[in-house]
N, C-alpha and C positions, 0 to 999 in steps of 0.2 A: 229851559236849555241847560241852566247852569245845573239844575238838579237829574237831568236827564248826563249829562257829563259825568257828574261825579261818583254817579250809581253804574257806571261803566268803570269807571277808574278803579271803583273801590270792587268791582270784582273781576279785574284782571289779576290781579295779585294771584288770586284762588286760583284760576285757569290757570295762569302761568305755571306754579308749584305740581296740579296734577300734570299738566302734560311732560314737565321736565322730572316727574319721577315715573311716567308711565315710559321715557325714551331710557330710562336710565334701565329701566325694566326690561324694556325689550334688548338694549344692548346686551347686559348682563347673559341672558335668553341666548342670545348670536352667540358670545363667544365661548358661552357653555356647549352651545350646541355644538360649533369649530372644534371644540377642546378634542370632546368626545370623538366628530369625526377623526381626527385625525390621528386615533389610536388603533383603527384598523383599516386593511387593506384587501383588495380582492385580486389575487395571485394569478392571472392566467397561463395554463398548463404550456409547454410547449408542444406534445403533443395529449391526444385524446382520441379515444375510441366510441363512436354511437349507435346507439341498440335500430336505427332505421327511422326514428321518429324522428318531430321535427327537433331543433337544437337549441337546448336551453343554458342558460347563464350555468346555472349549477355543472351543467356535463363537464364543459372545457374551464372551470373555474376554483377556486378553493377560497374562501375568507380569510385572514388569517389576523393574529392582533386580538384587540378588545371588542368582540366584533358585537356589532347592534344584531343579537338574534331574528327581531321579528323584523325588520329591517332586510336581511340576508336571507331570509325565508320566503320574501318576497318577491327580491331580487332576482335568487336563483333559478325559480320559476318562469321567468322573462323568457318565453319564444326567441331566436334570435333568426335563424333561416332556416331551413330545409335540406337536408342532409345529401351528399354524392348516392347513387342511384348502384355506382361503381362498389358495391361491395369489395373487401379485402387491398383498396388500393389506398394510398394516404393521398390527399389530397393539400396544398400550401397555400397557407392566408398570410398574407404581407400585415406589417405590424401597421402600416394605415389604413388598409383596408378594415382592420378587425378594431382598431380605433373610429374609426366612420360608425362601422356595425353598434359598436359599443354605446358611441354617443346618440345614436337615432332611438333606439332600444332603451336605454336606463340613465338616458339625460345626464343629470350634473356629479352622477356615480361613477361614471366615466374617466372623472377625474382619479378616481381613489384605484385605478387599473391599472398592475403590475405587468405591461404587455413585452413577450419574448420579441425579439426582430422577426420571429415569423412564429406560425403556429403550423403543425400537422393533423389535420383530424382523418380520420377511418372510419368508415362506415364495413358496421362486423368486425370477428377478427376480436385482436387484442395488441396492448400495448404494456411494456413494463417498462420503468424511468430508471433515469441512473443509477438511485440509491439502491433499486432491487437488482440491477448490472452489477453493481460494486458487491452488494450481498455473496451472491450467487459468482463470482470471481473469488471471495476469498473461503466461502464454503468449498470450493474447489483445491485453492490452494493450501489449507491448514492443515488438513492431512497428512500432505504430501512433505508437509516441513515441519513436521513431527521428528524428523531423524536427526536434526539440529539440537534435540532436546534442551531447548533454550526460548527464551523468551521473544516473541513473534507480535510484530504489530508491522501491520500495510498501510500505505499513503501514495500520494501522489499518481492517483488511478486517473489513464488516458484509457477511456472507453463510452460510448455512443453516451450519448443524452438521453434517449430514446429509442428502442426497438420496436418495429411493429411485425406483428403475427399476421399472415393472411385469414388462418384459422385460428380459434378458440383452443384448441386441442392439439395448437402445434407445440415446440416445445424449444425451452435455448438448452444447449450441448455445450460445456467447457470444457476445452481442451489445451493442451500446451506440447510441442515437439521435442522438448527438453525436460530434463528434473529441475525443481525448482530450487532454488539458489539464492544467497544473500544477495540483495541489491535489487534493480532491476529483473523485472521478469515479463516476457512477451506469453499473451493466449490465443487462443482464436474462440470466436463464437461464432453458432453455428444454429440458423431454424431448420430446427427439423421437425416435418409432419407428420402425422401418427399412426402413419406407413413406415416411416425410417426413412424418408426419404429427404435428404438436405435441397433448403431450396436457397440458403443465401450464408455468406460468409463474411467474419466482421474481425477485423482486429483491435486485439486493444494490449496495454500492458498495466503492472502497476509496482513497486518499489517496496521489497522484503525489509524492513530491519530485524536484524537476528543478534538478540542482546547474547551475551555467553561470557561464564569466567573463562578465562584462556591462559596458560603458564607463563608464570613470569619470572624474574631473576629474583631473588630473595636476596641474593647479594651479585657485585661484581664477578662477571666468566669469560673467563678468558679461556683464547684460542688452545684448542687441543683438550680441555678440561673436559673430565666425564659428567654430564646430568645425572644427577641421581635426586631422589624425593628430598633430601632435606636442605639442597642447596634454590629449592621451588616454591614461589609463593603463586597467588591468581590477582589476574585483575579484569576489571568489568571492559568488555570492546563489544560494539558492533561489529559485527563478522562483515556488515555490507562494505564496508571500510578497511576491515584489515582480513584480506580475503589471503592472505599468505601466511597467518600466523598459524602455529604449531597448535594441536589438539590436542596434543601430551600421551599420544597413543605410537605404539613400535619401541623401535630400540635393539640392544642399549645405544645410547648418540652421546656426541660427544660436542663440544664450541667449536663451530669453522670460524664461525667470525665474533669479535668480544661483545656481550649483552651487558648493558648498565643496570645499576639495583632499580628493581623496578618495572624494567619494561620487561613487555613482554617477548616473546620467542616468534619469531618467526623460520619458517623452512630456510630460509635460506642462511639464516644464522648454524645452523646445525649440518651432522652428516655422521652416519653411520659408523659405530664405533666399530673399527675393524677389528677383524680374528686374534690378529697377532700387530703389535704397535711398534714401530726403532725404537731401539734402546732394549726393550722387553725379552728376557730371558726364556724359553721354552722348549721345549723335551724334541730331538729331530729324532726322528726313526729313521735305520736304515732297514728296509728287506728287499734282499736276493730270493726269497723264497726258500733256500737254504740257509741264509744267516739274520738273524735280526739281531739288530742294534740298538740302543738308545744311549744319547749322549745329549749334554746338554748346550745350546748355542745363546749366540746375541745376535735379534734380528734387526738388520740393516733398515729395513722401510716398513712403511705400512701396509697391511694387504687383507684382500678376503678370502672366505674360506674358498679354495681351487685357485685362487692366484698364486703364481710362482713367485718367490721372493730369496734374496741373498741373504744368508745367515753364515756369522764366524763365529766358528770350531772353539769354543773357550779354551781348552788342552794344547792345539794343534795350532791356533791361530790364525787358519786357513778357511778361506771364502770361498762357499759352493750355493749352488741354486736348490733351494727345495719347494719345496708344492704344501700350502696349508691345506690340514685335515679337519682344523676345529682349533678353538680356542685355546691357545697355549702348545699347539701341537704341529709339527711338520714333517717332512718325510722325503725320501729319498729313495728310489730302489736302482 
């Protein structure tokens, strides 16, 4: 007995040491294997389109991450139901039902499933996702905002998630009822069949910045002061923002209201430098058609060319109306 004991005792030791490195093994094993799952994921579409067959993990799914290739090859293959019968219609999976589906089908994978609050699928037909929506909105609009000749970048797109085609060979139409414009801008899209015939209408918008140098004050301008190039410098605006400032096109103009060094010009700072200015000396015609005159006056106000304005007689000192003809010039018959 007592040798029968000791020949136990003396090879627990040894048992002991394998089984606590074979646990230490298999742990290691787990949370390798943990590590690894948890670097990729299986993306489920919100919608998807299927060829009539039955319906596999791969149709309505994508991988995404560190993904276990032969793992994912396997998976994607997974059967999961039997497609609508209902060609060209979409049909809506609840994100618990398609979590049930999921878990019966590829068990504790299930876990690692990125599921939408609902799914669309379609049987026939086609579907494009947001990213080719947003595409296909600003291949539309870049063109069109080409005449800004300035630096152009789009954001903040309000449009479907998801379009579905009845047919294969239908088509999306973008459109807009307006020219496009810094800021905000509204389109419409439109399936159309390959007849030409519109069978569904979808609104969306999405948000222009229109980067632009734009004229600024190179120094302090005050009111009544003439613009001219060398009192002009530029500075960088988004036009979505400063939808009033001056383009540096027309003229001549003149400060309605004072601009600080630096900023820039906007319309309403400015206004048309008139014909003839107060204070400003200029040539008055007279003709009767028998007699013509020229004498020269000070004119009382400001005015444009065809507007009537009061100018006094320098010689005479005497205040008459006359009509501007142009620049420096007014007249009387």
């Amino acid at each position: 007995m007592i040798y029968g004991n000791t020949a136990r005792d003396a090879r627990r030791p040894w048992g002991l040491g394998v089984a606590v490195v074979a646990a230490m093994c298999l742990a290691a094993l787990v949370m390798a294997s943990t590590a690894h799952a948890g670097e990729w994921r299986i993306r489920i579409k919100p919608a998807a389109v299927l060829d009539g067959g039955p319906v596999t993990l791969g149709d309505i799914a994508v991988a995404v991450g560190d993904v276990d290739a032969p793992v994912w090859k396997r998976l994607s293959g997974t059967k999961l139901w039997k497609p609508s019968s209902r060609r060209g219609r979409p049909v809506a999976i609840s994100r618990d039902k398609l979590r049930s589906i999921l878990r019966h089908y590829i068990g504790e994978y299930e876990r690692r499933c990125e599921v939408p609050s609902r799914m669309l699928v379609q049987t026939g037909g086609k579907v494009i996702l947001v990213n080719e929506i947003r595409r296909r909105v600003v291949e539309y609009l870049t063109p069109r905002a080409e005449r800004f000749d300035a630096e152009i970048s789009f954001r903040d797109f309000a449009v479907p998630d998801y379009i579905f085609f009845p047919n294969r060979f239908d088509k999306l139409k973008v459109d807009s009822s307006r020219d496009v414009r810094p800021g905000r801008n509204s389109v419409q899209m439109e399936v159309v069949t390959s007849d030409g015939k519109t069978v569904r209408r979808l609104a969306g918008s999405v948000f222009m910045d229109v980067w632009k140098a734009v004229p600024a004050a190179a120094q302090i301008m005050n009111r009544g002061e003439r613009i001219t190039p060398d009192k002009l410098t530029f500075v960088r605006k988004n036009l979505a923002y400063a939808t009033n400032t001056w383009d540096g096109k027309g003229g001549p103009w003149r400060i309605r209201r004072p601009v600080g060094r630096g900023q820039a010009i906007t319309r309403d700072r400015i206004e048309a430098l008139p014909a003839v200015s107060r204070g400003e000396h200029v040539n008055l015609v007279y003709d009767s058609g028998r007699v013509k005159l020229s004498v020269e006056v000070e004119v009382l106000d400001d005015a444009k060319v065809g507007q009537q304005v009061e100018v006094r007689n320098m010689q005479s000192n005497r205040t008459i109306v006359a009509t501007v003809v142009s620049p420096g010039k007014v007249m009387v018959r």
